[in-house]
C-alpha positions as CSV (number, residue, x, y, z in Angstrom):
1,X,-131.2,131.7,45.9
2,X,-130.3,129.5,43.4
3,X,-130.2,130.2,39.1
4,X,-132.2,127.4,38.8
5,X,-134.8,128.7,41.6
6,X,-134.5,132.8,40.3
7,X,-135.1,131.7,36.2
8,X,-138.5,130.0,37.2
9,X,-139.9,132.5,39.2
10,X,-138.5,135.1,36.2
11,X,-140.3,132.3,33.4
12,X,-143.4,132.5,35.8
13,X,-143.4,136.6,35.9
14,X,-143.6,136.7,32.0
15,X,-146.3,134.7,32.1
16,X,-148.3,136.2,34.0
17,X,-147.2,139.9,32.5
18,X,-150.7,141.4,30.8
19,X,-148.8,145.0,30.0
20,X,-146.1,144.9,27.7
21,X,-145.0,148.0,30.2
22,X,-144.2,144.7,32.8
23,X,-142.4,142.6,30.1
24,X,-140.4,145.7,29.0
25,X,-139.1,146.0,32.4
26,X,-138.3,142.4,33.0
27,X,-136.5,142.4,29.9
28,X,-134.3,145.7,30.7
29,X,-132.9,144.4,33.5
30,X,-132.2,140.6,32.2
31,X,-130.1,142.7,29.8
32,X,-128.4,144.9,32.6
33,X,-127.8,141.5,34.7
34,X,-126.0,139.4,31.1
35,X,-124.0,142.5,30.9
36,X,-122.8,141.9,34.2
37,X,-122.3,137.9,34.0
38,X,-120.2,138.7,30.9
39,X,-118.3,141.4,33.1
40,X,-117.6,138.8,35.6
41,X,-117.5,135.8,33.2
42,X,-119.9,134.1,35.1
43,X,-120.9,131.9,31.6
44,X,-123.7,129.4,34.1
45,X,-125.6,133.2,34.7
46,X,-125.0,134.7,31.7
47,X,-127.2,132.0,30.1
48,X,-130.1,132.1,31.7
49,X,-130.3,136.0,32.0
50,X,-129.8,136.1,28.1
51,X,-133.0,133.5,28.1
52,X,-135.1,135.4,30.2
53,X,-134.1,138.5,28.0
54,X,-135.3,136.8,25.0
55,X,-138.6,135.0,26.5
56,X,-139.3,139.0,27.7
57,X,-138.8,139.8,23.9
58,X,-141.2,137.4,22.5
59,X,-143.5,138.0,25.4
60,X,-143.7,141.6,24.4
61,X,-144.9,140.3,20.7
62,X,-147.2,138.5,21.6
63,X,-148.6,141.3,23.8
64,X,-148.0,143.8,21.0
65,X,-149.6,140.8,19.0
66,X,-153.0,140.9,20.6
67,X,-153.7,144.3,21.7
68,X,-155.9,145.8,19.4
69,X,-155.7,149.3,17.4
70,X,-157.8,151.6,18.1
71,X,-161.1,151.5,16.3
72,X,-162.9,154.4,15.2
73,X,-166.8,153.1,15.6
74,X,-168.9,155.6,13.0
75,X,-172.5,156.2,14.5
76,X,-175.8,158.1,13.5
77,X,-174.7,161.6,15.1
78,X,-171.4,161.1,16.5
79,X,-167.9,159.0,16.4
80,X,-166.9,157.0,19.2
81,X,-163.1,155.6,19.6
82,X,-163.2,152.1,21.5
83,X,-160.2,151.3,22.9
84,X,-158.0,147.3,23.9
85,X,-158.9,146.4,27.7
86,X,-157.2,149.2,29.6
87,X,-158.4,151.7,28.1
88,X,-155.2,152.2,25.4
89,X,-154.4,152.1,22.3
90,X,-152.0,149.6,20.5
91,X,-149.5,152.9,20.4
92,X,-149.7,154.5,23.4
93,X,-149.3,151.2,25.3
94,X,-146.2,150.9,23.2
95,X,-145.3,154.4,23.7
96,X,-145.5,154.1,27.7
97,X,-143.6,151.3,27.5
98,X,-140.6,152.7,25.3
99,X,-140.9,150.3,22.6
100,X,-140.7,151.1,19.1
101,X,-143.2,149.9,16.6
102,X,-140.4,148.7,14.4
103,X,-139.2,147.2,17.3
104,X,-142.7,145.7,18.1
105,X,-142.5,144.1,14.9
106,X,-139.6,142.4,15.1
107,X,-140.3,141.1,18.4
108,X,-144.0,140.5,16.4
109,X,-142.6,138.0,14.2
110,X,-140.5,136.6,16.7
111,X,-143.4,135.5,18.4
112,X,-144.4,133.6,15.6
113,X,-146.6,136.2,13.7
114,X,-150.3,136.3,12.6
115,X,-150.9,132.8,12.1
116,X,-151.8,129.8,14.7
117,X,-149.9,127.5,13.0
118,X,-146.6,129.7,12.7
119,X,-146.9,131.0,16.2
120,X,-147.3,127.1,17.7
121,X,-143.9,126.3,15.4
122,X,-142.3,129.2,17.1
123,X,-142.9,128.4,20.1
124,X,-141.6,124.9,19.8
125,X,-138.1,126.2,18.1
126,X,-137.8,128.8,20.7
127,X,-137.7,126.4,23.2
128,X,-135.8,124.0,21.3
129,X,-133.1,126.6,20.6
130,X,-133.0,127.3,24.7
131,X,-132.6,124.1,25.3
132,X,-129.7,123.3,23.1
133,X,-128.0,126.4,23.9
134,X,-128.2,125.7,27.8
135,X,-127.3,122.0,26.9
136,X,-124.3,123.7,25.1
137,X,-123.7,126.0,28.3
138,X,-124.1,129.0,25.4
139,X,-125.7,132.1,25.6
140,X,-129.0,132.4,23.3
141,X,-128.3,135.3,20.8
142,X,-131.5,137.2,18.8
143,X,-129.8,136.3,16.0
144,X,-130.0,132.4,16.8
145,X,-133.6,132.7,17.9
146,X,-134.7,134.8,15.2
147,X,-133.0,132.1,13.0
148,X,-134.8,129.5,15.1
149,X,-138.1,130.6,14.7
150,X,-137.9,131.9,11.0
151,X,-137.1,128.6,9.8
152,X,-139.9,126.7,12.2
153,X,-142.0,129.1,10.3
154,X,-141.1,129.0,6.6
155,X,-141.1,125.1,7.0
156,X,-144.6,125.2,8.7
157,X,-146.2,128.7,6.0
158,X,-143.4,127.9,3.3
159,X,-141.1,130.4,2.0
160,X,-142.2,134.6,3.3
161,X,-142.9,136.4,0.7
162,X,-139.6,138.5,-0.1
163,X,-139.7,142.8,0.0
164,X,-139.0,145.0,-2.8
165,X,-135.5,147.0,-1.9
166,X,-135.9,150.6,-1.1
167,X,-133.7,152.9,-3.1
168,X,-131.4,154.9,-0.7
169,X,-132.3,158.3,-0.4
170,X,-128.8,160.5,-1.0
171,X,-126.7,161.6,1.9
172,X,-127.7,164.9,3.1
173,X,-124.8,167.4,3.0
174,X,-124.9,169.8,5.7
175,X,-124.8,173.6,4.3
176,X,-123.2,175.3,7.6
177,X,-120.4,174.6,9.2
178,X,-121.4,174.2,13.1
179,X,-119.7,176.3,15.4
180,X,-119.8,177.3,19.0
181,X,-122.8,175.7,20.8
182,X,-123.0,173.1,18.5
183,X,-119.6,171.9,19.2
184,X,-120.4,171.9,23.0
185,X,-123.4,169.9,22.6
186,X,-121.8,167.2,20.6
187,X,-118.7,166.8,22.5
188,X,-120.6,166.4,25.7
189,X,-123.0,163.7,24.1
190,X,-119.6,162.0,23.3
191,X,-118.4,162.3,26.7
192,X,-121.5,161.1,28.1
193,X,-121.3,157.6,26.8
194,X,-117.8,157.2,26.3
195,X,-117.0,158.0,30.1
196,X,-119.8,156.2,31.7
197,X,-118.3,153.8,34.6
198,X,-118.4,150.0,33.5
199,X,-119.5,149.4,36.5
200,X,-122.6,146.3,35.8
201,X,-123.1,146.1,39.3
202,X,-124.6,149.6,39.6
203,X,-126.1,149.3,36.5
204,X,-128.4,146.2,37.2
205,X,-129.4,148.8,40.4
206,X,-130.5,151.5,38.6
207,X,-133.5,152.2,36.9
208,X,-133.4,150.2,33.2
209,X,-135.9,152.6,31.6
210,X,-134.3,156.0,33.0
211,X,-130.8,154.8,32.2
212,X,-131.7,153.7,28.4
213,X,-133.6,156.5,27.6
214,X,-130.6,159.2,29.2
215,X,-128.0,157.0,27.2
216,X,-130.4,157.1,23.8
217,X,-131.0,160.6,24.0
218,X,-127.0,161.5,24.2
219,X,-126.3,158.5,21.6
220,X,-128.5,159.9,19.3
221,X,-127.8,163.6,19.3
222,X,-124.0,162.4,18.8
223,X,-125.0,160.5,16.0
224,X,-127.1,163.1,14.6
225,X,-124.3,165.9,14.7
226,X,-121.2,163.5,13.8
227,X,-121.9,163.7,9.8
228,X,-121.5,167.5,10.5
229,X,-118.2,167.4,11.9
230,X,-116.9,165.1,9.8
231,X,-117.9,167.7,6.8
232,X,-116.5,170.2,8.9
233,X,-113.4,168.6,9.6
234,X,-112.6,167.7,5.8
235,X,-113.3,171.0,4.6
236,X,-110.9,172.3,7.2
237,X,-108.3,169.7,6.0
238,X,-108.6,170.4,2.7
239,X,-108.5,174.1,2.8
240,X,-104.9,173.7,4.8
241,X,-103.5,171.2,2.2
């Protein structure tokens, strides 16, 4: 089967995705298969899986875009909750589907936001942008597409409004050295990820939604124990100096 033949029927399945559950799928394993091209510097696939990984991206804003929260409808003698067709709400659809709502939106705004007029101007620089980067035998990046669209949509709306910065909040200090257990549990997080077989091939096989979730759990508690040792570690140096 050919690229060509495989990236239309992959265009044609996110159409027709109504869950973001099936867009979330289709765009885990567009990102297991560019990891492979890259791994076998096959540039021609890497492309279009990179494409289809973004389209699955802005297809999952859009979705997260149009399902409605949950409303809470007040009556006489009772309260009532009426839920989006399928009988969910915004965030447990999100939830089932392993997505973020930071995540959601980004992949929101991507999508060309709120507005008719910003989301028809994203849709136009998104496929301007994949058709200059498979002109350019490139692989799209977020970062190009989320340039892309954020300038079709400042040009269209005019400059977005800029945030107020957030004052960082102090780094926490831990109190107690960890010990024993601790140790154990944060050198087999490490391990986890740091020994898993670059092996793309089985990767694209397995299932994208177990595997991230197994790799983000181990990540995470790694990440959330390595400020510890660090502590550890320097008040260990500097007690021997």
């Amino acid at each position: 089967m050919s690229a060509l033949v495989r990236y239309e029927q992959a265009r044609t399945a996110l159409a027709e995705c109504a869950r973001i559950d099936e867009a979330s799928e289709i765009r885990d394993k567009a990102a297991a298969l560019a990891a492979y091209a890259r791994q076998r510097d096959d540039r021609d696939l890497e492309v279009w899986v990179r494409e289809i990984h973004l389209r699955a991206c802005v297809r999952i804003g859009e979705l997260s875009r149009d399902l409605d929260q949950a409303q809470t409808v007040r009556q006489a003698d009772s309260a009532t909750v009426r839920l989006p067709t399928g009988g969910k709400s915004k965030a447990e659809a999100l939830a089932d589907a392993g997505i973020s709502t930071s995540t959601a939106q980004r992949y929101e705004a991507l999508a060309g936001g709120r507005e008719e007029q910003a989301q028809a101007a994203g849709r136009a620089a998104m496929e301007a942008y994949f058709a200059q980067s498979r002109a350019d035998g490139a692989p799209p990046t977020m970062a190009g597409l989320r340039g892309a669209v954020r300038d079709a949509v400042q040009a269209t709306l005019g400059p977005l409004p800029s945030r107020p910065k957030r004052a960082s909040p102090p780094p926490e200090q831990s109190k107690v050295a960890p010990i024993g257990a601790d140790w154990a549990d944060f050198t087999a997080a490490i391990l986890t990820v740091a020994t898993l077989p670059i092996d793309f091939a089985s990767l694209a096989g397995r299932s994208p939604r177990a595997l991230l979730a197994d790799l983000r759990g181990e990540a995470c508690e790694a990440l959330r124990r390595l400020p510890l040792w660090i502590n550890a570690l320097e008040n260990e140096h500097d007690h021997a100096a």
